[in-house]
N, C-alpha and C positions, 0 to 999 in steps of 0.2 A: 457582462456586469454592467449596471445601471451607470453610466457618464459623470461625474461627480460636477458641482456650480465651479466656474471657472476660479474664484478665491475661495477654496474650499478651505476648513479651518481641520488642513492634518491630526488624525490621531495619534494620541501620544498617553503617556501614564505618568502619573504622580501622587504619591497619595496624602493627605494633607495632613494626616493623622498618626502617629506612633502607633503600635499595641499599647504600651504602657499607660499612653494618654487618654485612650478609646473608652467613653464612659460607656455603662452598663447597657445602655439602648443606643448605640451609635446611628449617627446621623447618616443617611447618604452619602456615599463617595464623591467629590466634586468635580466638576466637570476638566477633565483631561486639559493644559494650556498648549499650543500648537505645537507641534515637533521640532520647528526651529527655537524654539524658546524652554525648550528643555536642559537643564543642569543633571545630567544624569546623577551628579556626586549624589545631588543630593535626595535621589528618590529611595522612601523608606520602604524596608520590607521585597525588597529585590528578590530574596533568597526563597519567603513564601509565597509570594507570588510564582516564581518559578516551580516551586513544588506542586503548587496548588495544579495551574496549567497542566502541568505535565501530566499528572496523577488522572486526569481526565483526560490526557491524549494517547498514554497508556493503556488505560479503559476501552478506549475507543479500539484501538490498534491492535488488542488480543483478539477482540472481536472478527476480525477479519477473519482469523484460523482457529481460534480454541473450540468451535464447536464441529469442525472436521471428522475429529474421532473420535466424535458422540451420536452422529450421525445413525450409523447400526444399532444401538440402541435406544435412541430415539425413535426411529423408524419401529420396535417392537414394542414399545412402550405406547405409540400413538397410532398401530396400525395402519402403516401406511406402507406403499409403495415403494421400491427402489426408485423409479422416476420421481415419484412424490414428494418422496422424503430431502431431495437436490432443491425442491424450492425453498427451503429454509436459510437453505446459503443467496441463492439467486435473488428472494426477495429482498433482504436486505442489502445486497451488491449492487442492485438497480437503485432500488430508494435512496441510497448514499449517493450514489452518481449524479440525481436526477435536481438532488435536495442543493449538493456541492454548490455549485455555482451562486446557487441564490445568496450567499453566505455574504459576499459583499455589500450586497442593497440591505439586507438586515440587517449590518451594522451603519448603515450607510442613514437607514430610517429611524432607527430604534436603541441606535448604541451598544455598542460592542459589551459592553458588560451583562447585559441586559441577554444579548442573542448569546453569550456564552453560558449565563444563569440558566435559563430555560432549557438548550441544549443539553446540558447537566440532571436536570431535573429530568427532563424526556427521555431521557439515554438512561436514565437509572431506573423508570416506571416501568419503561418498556421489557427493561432488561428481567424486573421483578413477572412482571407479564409472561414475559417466555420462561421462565422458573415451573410460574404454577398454572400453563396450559393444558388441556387436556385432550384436546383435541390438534387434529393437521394445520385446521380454518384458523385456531386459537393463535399456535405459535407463529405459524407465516405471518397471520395482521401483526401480531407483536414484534415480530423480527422487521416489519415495515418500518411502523414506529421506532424500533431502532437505526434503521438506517437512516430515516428523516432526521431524525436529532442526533444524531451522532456524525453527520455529515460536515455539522461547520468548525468539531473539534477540535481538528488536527490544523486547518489550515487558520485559526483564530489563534492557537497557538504559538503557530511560527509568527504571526504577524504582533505579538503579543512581545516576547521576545525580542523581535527586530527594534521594539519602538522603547524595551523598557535597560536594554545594553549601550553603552560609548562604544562607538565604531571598534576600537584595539581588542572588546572581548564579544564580537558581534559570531567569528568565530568559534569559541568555548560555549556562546548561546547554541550557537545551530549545533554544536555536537551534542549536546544534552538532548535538544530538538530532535535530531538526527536516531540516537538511540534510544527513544522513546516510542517511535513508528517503522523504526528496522527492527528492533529486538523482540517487540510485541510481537509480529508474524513470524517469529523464530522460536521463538516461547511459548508461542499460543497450543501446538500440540503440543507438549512436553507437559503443559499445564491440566488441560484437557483433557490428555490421558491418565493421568494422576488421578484427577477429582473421577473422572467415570468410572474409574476402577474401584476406586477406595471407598466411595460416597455413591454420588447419583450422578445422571448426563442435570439433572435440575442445577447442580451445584456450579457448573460452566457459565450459570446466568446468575443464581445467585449470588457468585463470590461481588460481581460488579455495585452492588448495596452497599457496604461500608466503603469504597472506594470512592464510589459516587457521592456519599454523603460527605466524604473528606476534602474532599473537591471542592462542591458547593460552597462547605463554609470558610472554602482559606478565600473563594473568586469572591463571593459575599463580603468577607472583612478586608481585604484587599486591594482588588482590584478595582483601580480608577473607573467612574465612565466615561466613553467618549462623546463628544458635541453631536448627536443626532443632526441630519441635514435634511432631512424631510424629502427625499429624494423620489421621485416617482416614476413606477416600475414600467419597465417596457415589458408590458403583454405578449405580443406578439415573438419579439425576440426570446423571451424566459421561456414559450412555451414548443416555439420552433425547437431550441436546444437542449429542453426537455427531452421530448420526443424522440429527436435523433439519436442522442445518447441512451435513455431508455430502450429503443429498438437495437441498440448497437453490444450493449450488453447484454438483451436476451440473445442477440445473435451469437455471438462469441460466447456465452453460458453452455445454449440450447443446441450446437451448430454440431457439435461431437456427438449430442443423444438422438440427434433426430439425423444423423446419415448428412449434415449439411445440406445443401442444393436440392438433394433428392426431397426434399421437403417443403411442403408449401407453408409451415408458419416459415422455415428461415428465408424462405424466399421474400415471402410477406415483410419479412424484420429487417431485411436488409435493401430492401427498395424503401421502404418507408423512410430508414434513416437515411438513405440517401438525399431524399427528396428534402425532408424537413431538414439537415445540414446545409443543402443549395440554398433554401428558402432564410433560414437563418444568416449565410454568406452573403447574401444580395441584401437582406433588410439591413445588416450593421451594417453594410459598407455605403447604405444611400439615403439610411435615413438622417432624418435634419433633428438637430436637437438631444434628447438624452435617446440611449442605445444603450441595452443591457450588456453587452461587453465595449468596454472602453477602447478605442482605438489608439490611445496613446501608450497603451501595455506592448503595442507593437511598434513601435519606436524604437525602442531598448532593444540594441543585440543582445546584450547579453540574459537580458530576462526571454527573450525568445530563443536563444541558444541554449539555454535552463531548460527550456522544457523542451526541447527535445532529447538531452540527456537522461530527463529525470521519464521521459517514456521509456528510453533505453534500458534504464537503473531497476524502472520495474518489471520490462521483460524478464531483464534476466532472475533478478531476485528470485518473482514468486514463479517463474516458469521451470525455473530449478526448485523452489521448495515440493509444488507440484509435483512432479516427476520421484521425488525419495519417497515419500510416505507408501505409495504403491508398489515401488520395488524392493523397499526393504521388508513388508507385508506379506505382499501379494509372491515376491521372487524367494525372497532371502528367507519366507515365515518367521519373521522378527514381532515377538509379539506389541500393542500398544504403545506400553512403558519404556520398555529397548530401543522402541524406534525414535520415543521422544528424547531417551538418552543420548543417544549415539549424534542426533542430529541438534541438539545444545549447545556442543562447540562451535557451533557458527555463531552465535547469540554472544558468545566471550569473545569471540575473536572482532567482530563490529562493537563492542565495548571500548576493548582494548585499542583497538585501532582509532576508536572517535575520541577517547582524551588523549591521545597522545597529537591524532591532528587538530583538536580545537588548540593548542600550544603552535602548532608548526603553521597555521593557515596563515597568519599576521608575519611570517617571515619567508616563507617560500613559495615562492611561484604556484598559486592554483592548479595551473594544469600541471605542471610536472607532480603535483600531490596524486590529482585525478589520473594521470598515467600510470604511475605506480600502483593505484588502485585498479585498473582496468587489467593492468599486467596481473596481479595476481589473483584477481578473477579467472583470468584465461587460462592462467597455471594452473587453480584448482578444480578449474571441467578439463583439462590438460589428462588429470591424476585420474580424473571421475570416466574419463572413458577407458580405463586399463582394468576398471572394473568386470569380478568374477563371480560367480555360482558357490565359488567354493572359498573364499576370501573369512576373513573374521570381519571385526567395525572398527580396525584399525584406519583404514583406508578412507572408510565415512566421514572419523574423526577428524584427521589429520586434513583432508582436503575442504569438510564443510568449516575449520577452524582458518585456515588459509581463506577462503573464501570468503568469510566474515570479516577477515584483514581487507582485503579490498573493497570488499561492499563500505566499511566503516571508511578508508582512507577516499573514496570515493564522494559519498554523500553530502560530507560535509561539505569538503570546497565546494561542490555543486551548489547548493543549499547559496552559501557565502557569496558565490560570482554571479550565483541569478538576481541578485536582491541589491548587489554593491553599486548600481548605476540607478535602480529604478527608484523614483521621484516618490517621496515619504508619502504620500497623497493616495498612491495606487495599491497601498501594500494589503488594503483589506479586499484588495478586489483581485490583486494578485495572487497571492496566495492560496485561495481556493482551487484556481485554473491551474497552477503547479501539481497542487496537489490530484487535481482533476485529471491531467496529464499520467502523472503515477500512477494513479490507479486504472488508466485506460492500457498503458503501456503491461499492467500487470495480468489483465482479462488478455488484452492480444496476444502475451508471452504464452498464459495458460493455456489457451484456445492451439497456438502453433506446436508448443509439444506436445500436447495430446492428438491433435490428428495427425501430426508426423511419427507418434510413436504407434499409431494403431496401421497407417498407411506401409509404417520400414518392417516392423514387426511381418505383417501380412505378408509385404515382398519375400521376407526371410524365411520364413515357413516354409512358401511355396516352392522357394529354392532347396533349401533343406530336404521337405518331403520327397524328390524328385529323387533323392540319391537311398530313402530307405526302401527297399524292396528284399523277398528270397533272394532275387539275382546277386545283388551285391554282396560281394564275398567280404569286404571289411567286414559284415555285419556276423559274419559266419563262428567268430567267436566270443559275441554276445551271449550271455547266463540265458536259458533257457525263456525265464520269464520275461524275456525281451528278444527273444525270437519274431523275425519278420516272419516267421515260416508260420504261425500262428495269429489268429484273430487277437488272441488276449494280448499276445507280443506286441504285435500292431499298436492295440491302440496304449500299452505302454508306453513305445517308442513315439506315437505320436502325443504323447503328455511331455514327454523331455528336450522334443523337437520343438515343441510351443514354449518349454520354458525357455530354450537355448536361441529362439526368432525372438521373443518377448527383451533378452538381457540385448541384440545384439540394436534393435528400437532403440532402445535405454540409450546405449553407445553411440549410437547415430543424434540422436536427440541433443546429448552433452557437447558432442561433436559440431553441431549447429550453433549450439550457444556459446562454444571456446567462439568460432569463426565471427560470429557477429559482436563480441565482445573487443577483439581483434581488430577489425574493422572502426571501429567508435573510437580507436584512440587517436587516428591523424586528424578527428575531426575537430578536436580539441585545441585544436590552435585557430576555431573561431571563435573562441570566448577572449574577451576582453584581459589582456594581463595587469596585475593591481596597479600597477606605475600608472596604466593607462586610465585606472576608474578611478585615482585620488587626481585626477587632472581635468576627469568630466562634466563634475555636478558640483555647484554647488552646495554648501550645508543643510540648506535645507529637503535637498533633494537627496541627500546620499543618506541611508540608513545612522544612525547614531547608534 
């Protein structure tokens, strides 16, 4: 992130104007008065402003999943590839990544109102773009352009948030926050399958049209702008951390379809990122003057103990959503809709869980919230690995609802103790790298269960097959049509062998993600306890 002038004038929100007052051609929003000089009582319009925000971070954050399982029909509709038809997702997973970071100097140049307009505006064109594509060429560019403007969404709106709450309900802010970009990647198949079913895969991009238009007009009527600083971009840095990150997401994308290692792009992908991440390391740390990421962001423990959480939070997350879509599909022949049912209850249960902890965050110790969070996460891949072939979706239910309990009781204190020390000054610059984190944290989780699932799967097979033979007499009263004594039996027996290696992957998979969830909770006594952060900063520096 670009260095901010040493008396930078902090971004803050207030709006000057009522609704009721707001003549027919409203003038300009005026310019935001510094963070420490803010009466939160008295800022109007709190409630649409938060709608408004959200409504585009929601937008953004279905986006992540709702076009998963439309995929298959897409791919028929546009002729394309099984490998081909993946860069729809990947196009835009990059471009978001790459777009991320810059989020801070844009606001930094141009004013936050301004970079959240347009973002809006491009997130919604684009979105219209990939609706009525007709071609592979057509929706990947469009699905770009979605990732470009759709990248400073989420983390404009937590910082949005942070600056328009009184510290006592800075909490209740992040749990709104909070289930707005947990819930969306929970919802997003559920949604997705619906519209492809009922309607068209077109409808997964169009539904984003009147959301995005709603959007627009509350940031528009609303939303303050902030003191542009006219800030000048580090080249070199923006583009080093581009690149690395770019190369690090096709790697972690592309690393399962191309055999990893065995492959010269991922080889290519991951020597590059390596290089330009060094190159990147060396220039923030020696250059003189403004540096596209702020070195004062690492000062703060606790906003650097934030993000290694919130890499954690998204391992696990989407490395488990990953993992169900395919086994309840692929294993369990659970069709679309079923799957998007059964797997809902997570979406209620991180609901539930985020209003009841935006109430508990302002009174109970952070991390004992976040342990209890991390605990029954653990319990519910606890539940997921007792998983069977022959089960109903009781088991789905019950454990992806539990799950959602921790994920929710989780997030927020996270959210709340990354932000509680760091200096009102950093928050538009911080915030994206959070976010940036999450979503890097969410590609690595993906990336580790699926080649752990194709790697334990394989082991399990070969173990398996070793024991079906004529010789072995267990086998000897098996139904005819699964007779080892026969070719047809055979390759029966080897269709139920691959389902039974396939579910015991799955196990092993859950089983990795209890253990490393497990692990994350002692570490939680390096964040900051709140006694400690109302003792650190002064008003101006501490979130309001």
């Amino acid at each position: 992130m670009s260095a901010l002038p040493r008396e930078p004038e902090p971004i803050a929100v207030a709006v000057a104007v009522t609704a009721e007052a707001m003549p027919a051609a409203p003038a300009p929003p005026p310019v935001a008065p510094p963070a420490a000089a803010i009466n939160h009582a008295n800022i109007p319009h709190r409630g649409l402003i938060t709608v408004s925000i959200m409504l585009a971070t929601i937008m953004q954050a279905l986006d992540t999943t709702i076009a998963n399982v439309a995929l298959p029909h897409m791919q028929g509709s546009l002729q394309a590839s099984q490998d081909q038809i993946t860069w729809v997702l990947t196009s835009y997973i990059v471009a978001s990544a790459i777009a991320l970071p810059l989020t801070g100097w844009l606001c930094g140049h141009w004013g936050r109102r301004k970079v959240f307009m347009v973002s809006v505006v491009g997130f919604t064109i684009a979105s219209a773009l990939c609706g009525l594509a007709t071609s592979l060429v057509g929706i990947v560019a469009a699905r770009l352009l979605q990732g470009v403007f759709g990248a400073a969404l989420v983390p404009l709106s937590q910082a949005v948030l942070l600056d328009i709450n009184p510290r006592e309900k800075v909490g209740q802010a992040m749990a709104i926050w909070g289930a707005g970009i947990m819930v969306g990647p929970i919802l997003g198949p559920l949604l997705g399958g619906w519209l492809t079913e009922n309607w068209d895969w077109r409808w997964v991009f169009f539904i984003n049209l009147p959301v995005g238009i709603f959007a627009l007009w509350g940031i528009a009527r609303f939303l303050p702008e902030s003191r542009p600083q006219g800030e000048r971009l580090d080249i070199f840095g923006f583009v080093s951390l581009s690149i690395a990150i770019g190369m690090l997401q096709l790697f972690l994308d592309r690393g399962e379809q191309l055999d990893w290692f065995d492959s010269w792009e991922i080889r290519i992908e991951a020597i590059t990122a390596l290089i330009a991440f060094a190159f990147f390391v060396v220039h923030t740390w020696t250059v003189q003057g403004v540096s596209f990421f702020n070195r004062d962001l690492l000062k703060d423990r606790n906003f650097v103990t934030g993000l290694f959480f919130a890499f954690i939070v998204g391992m696990i997350l989407y490395g488990t959503m990953a993992l169900l879509p395919s086994f309840l599909q692929g294993l369990m022949g659970y069709p679309v809709v079923y799957t998007g049912a059964v797997t809902a209850p997570r979406g209620i249960g991180t609901m539930i869980a985020m209003i009841v902890v935006g109430k508990l965050v302002q009174k109970v110790d952070v991390r004992a919230i976040m342990a209890a969070g991390f605990g029954l996460t653990a319990f519910s891949l606890w539940q997921m690995t007792g998983m069977n072939l022959q089960m109903d979706g009781s088991l789905i239910i019950t454990s992806g609802f539990i799950q959602g309990l921790g994920l929710g009781f989780t997030f927020v204190p996270l959210s709340t103790a990354t932000f509680a020390t760091l200096a009102a000054r950093l928050r538009n610059q911080g915030t994206p790298i959070f976010s940036l984190l999450r979503n890097i944290g969410s590609s690595v989780g993906i990336s580790i269960v699926q080649a752990l699932l194709t790697e334990n799967s394989g082991r399990a097979h070969a173990t398996l097959a070793e024991t079906v033979s004529a010789g072995n007499r267990g086998l000897v009263d098996l139904p005819t049509l699964m007779s080892p004594a026969s070719r047809a039996g055979m390759e029966v027996l080897n269709l139920e062998v691959t389902r039974q290696a396939a579910l015991i992957g799955y196990l092993d998979d859950f089983t990795i993600m209890m253990a490393i969830t497990l692990a994350a909770i002692p570490l939680l006594l390096l964040i900051r306890s709140p006694r400690q952060m109302k003792g650190a900063s002064g008003p101006a520096e501490v979130p309001h």
